[in-house]
Every structure is written in C-alpha cells, then in structure tokens.
N, C-alpha and C positions, 0 to 999 in steps of 0.2 A: 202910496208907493206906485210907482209909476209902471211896473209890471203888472200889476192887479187890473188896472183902470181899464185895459185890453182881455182882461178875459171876460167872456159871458161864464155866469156863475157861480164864480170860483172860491166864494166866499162857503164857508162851511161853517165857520162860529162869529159870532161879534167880536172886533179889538176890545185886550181891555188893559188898562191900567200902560199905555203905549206912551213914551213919552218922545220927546224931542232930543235928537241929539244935538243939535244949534246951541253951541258955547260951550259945550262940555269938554274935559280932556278925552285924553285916548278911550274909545269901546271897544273892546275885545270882543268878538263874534265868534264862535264855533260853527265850523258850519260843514256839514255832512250829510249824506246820504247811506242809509242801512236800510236792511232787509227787518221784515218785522219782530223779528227775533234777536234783533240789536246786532249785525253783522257788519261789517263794513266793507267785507271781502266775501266776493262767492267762494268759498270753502279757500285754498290755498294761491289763487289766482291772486297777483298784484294789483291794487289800484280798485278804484270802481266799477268794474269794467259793466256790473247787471244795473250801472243807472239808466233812468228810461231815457228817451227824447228829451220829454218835456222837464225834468229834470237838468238837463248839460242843457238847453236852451236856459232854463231859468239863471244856471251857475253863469254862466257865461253875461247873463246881463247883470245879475249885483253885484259879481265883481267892481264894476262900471263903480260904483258906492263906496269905494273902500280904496285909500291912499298910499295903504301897507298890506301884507300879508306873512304867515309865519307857516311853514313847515318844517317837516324833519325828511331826512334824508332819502331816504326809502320814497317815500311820495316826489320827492324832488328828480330820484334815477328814474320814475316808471313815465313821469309827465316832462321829461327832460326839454324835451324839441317843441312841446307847448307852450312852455316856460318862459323858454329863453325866445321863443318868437312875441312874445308879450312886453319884449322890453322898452315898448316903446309907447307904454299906456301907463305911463307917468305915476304908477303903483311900485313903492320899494316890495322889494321882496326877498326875506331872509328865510333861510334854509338850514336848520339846526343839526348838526355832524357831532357824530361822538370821536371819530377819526384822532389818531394821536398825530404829534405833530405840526403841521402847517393847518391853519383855519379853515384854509382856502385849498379843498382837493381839487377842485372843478375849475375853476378859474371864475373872478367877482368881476362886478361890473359897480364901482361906488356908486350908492344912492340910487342902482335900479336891483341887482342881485347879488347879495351877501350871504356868507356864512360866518356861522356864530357857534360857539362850544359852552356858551353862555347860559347860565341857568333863565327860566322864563320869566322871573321875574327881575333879571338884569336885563333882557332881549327891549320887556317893557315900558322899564325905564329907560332906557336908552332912545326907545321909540319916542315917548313922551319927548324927551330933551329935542328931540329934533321936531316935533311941532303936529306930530301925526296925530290923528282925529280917530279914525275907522281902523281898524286892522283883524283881518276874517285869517282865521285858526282853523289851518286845512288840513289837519292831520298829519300820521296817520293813529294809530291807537295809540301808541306810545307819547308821540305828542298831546293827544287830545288829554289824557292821563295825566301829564305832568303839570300843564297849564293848569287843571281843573283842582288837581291836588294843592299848585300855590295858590288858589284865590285869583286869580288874576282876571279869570273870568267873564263879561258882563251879560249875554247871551246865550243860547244854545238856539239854532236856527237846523231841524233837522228834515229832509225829507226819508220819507217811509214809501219804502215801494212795495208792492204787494207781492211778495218774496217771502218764502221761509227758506233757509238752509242749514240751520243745526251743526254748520261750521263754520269757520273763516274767524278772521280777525274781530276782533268786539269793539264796540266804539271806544270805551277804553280801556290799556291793559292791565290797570294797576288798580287796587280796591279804592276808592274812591265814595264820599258821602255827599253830593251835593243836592241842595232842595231849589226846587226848581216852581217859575208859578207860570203858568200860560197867557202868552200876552196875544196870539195869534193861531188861530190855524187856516189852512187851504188849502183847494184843489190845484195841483199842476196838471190835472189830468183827471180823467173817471175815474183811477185807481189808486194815484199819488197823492201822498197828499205832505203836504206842506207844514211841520209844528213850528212855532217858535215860543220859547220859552225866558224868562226873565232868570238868573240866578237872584235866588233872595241871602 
C-alpha cells in the first residue's frame, strides 16, 4: 500500500493471509476510528472530532482507493460541507435516510451523491449492478450495525487512538456477532495504531 512505503517504522505485525482485490466484485470496507474502549464519539459530541492528525491524514488518502462510499445520515449532516466539496473525486457517494417521504431531503447529485431508504443489502446490490469494486462503510453506529448484521461485510479497517471515554457512541449499536481474523496492523503514529481485520 502506497501510504505504508512512506513511513519509517510503521509496521507493528507481519501481513497475513492479505489478498488481492484485482477481479473481484464489490469489497465492502468498514472503516473507523474509536477510542480504546470501542467509542466512536467523545462522550455526546457528533462526528470524530478526538481523531488524531495522523489519523484524518491517513483517511483522507484511502479514500483516494475506493469508487463508492456509504453513510447514514447523521454522519452525512456533521460532514456536510466536506462532502459535497468532494464531489468531484469521482467516488459515488450514498447517504442512507430513514426520513419519510421524498428520498432525497438534501438534494442528490446522480452518480456523485444519493440518498437511499434502502436496506444494506439492496444499497449493495445495486452498487454491484453498476460495476463498483471498493466501497468504505463510514458509519456512523447505526450504520456500521446494520451492514455487519446483513453479512454484507468484507473488512473492518479500524484505527484505535489512545483514548478512553467510558461514553459516546459504540462502534455499533445493535448486538451484533461477527468473527473477525487479523490481516494487518500499524503505526499511524507513536500512539495510533492502525487494525485491519478480515470478516471470516
């Protein structure tokens, strides 16, 4: 990976069992930042706001990897003006609304930003049908929860920042059982650090 090759050290464990994704359908990525106590919110506070540096540098460059993306609504109001200034880096991006109604509260942009009422694993296939490869699952708990509940899954890509809080939102909010095998880990920093995991 082409962000590694720039760091001095950053490696913490050997790859293992890492495959290719060259030919494959749609991979579903989860990808997050929590506190070490599995938080994804400082206490009541919207959004990520306690990721480090070197963390929003890292996000900002895998993006760059991925042709689609999926939220839910809440993450979509907090990152609004990020969002929509992004729309021109060739990444669809759908934003999942419970809203009754019209689909569309915010107004869509086809084929760069949608909204969808659509269960995760219709949002999926649909994404398949249109030929997308990569697609990173940006939260926020509720989202991360319902993906993981249909299976839909292929990843989990977390950073851990060296953070306790004992509140906030949890990575997901609905009981949930997935087994998970570790294909990576590493340093974003002296104190970050980088998992990623395989769903088996």
């Amino acid at each position: 990976m082409a962000i590694k090759a720039g760091r001095e050290n950053a490696r913490l464990c050997k790859s293992a069992r890492v495959g290719s994704v060259a030919g494959m359908s749609l991979r579903v990525i989860l990808i997050a930042a929590q506190s070490l106590d599995g938080r994804i919110t400082f206490h009541d506070v919207k959004g990520a706001t306690f990721a480090s540096a070197a963390d929003r540098q890292y996000f900002r460059e895998v993006l760059r990897g991925f042709d689609c993306s999926v939220m839910g609504g809440e993450t979509f109001r907090v990152s609004e003006k990020a969002i929509r200034g992004r729309k021109d880096d060739g990444r669809l991006q759908i934003i999942m609304t419970r809203r009754s109604g019209a689909t569309d509260p915010w107004g869509s942009v086809s084929g760069v930003l949608e909204f969808s009422r659509e269960s995760p694993e219709k949002i999926i296939a649909g994404l398949k049908a249109r030929g997308k490869k990569r697609c990173a699952l940006l939260g926020g708990g509720q989202i991360y929860g319902a993906f993981l509940a249909a299976g839909v899954v292929d990843e989990v890509w977390l950073t851990v920042e060296p953070r306790i809080f004992g509140a906030g939102v949890p990575l997901t909010t609905q009981a949930v059982d997935v087994k998970l095998a570790l294909l990576d880990c590493e340093r974003l920093s002296s104190d970050t650090l980088l998992l990623k995991y395989k769903v088996t």
